[in-house]
C-alpha positions as CSV (number, residue, x, y, z in Angstrom):
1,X,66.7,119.5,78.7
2,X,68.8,122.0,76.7
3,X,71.8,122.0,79.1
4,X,70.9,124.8,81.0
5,X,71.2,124.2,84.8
6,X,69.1,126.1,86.9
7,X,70.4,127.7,90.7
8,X,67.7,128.6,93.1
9,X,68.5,131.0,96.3
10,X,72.2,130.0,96.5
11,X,74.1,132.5,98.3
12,X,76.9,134.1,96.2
13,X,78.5,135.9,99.0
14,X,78.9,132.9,101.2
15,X,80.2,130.8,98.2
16,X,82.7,133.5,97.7
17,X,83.7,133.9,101.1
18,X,84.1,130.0,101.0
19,X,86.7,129.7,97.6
20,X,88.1,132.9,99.0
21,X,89.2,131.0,102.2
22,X,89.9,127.5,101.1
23,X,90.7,127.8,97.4
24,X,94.5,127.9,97.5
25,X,93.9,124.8,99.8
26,X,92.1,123.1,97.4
27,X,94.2,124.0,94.9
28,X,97.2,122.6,96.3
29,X,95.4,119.3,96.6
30,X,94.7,119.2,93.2
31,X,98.1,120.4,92.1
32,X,99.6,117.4,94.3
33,X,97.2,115.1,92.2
34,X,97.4,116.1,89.1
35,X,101.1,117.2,88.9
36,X,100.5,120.3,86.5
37,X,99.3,123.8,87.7
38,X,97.4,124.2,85.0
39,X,95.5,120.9,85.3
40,X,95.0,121.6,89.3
41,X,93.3,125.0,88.4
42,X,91.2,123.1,86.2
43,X,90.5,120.6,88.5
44,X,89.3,122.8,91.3
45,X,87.1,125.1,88.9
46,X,85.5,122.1,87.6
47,X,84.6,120.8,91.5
48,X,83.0,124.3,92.1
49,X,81.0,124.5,89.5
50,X,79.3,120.9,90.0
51,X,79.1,121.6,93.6
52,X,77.9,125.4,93.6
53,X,74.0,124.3,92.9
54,X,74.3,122.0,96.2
55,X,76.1,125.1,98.1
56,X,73.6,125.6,100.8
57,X,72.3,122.0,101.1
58,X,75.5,120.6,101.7
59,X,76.9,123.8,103.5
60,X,73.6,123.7,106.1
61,X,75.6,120.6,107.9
62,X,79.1,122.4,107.2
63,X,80.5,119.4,105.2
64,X,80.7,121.3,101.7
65,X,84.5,121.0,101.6
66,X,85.0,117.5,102.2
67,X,82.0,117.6,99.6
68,X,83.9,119.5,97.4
69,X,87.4,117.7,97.8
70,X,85.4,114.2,96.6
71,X,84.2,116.0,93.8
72,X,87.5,117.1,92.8
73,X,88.9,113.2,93.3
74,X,86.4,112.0,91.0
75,X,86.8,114.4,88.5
76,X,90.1,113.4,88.5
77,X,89.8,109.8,88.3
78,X,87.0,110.5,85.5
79,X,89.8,112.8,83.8
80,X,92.3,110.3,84.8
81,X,90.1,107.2,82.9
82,X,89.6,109.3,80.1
83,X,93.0,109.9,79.6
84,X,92.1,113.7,79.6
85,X,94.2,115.3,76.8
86,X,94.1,118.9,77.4
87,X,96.3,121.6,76.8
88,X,99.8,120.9,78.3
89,X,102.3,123.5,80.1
90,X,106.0,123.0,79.6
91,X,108.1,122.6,82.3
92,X,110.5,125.5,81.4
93,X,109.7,129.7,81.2
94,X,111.9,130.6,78.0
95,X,113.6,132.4,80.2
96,X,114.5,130.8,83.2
97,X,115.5,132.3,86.4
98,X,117.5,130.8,89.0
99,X,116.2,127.3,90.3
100,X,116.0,127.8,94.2
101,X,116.8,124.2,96.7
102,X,113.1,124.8,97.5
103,X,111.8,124.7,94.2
104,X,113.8,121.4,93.4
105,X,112.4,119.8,95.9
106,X,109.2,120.7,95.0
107,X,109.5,119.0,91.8
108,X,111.2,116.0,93.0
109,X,108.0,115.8,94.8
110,X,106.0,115.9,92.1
111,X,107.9,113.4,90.1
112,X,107.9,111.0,93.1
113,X,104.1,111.4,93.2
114,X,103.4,110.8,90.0
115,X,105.1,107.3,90.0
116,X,102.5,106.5,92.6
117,X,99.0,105.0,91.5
118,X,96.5,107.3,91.6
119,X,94.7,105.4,94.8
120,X,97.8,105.9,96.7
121,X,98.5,109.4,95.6
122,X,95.2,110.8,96.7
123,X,95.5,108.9,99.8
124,X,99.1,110.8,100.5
125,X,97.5,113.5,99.1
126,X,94.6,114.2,101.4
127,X,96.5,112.4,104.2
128,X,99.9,114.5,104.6
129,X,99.4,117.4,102.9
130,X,95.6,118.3,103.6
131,X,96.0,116.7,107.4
132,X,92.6,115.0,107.1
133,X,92.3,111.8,109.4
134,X,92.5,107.9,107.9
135,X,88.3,108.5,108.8
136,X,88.1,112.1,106.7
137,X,90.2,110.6,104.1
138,X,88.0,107.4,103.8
139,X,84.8,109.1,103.5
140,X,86.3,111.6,100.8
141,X,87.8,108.7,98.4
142,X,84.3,106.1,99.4
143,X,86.8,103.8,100.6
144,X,86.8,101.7,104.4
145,X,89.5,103.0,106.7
146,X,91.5,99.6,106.0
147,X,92.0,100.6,102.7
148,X,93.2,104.1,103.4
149,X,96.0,102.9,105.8
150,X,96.9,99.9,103.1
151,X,97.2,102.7,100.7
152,X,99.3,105.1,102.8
153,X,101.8,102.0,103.6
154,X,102.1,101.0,100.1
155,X,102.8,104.6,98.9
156,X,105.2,105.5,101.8
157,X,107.5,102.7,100.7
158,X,107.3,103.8,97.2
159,X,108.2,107.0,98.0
160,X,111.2,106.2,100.5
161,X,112.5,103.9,97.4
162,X,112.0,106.8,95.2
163,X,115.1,107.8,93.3
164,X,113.4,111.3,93.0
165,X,113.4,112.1,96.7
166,X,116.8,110.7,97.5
167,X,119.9,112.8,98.2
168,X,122.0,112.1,95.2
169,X,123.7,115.2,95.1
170,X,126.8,114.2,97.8
């Protein structure tokens, strides 16, 4: 085959309407496991167009997004075995405006996550910041339920030891 994939009768509108209303959600997801916008954007673009040829299949039982969302994680654990070297964004504008308390945290969050391994970052990931259940949560990452909640544990005492999200600043 030459590469060229061919889509049958999927419905453009409804595929819209769905990246329309859950993009910026899945977005954030993969912003909180990649740790770079510009990587995230990648990331999500990358799960939609692997999933869009499955669109109404997978849609017909309503469980695209959770389809979707383990797309994205193993994309990102193929990217992440790879050692994907793509372009990289600095962390400063030339021109920097004035850092706000909420933006700091944000990247204190960010750095706290990225200390974590990337098992427990999705798992804190899709548990506290997507609200999925331990179940939802297991059945995106094609792990057992036990592992989920060893995960969460193991990354919730990282991240109350992390020097990143302590108050330092007293």
């Amino acid at each position: 085959m030459s590469g060229t994939v061919v889509v049958q009768h999927v419905s453009t509108a409804d595929f819209d309407a769905f990246v329309a209303e859950r993009g910026d959600a899945l977005w954030r997801s993969a912003w909180l496991l990649t740790g770079d916008a510009h990587r995230a954007e990648d990331l999500v673009q990358t799960a939609l167009g692997k999933c869009w040829p499955k669109f109404e299949r997978v849609s017909a039982n309503g469980s695209f997004e959770a389809y979707v969302r383990r797309t994205m994680f193993t994309t990102y654990t193929a990217w992440w075995r790879r050692r994907w070297n793509g372009e990289v964004a600095t962390a400063t504008l030339p021109e920097s405006a004035t850092v706000a308390a909420d933006v700091d945290a944000r990247t204190d969050l960010i750095s706290a996550l990225a200390t974590l391994p990337k098992g427990q970052r999705a798992v804190v990931v899709l548990r506290y910041f997507d609200d999925l259940t331990e179940q939802q949560t297991a059945d995106v990452l094609g792990c057992t339920i036990g592992t989920v909640k060893s995960q969460t544990a193991r990354a919730l005492v990282a991240l109350r030891a992390s020097r990143a999200l302590t108050e330092e600043d007293a």
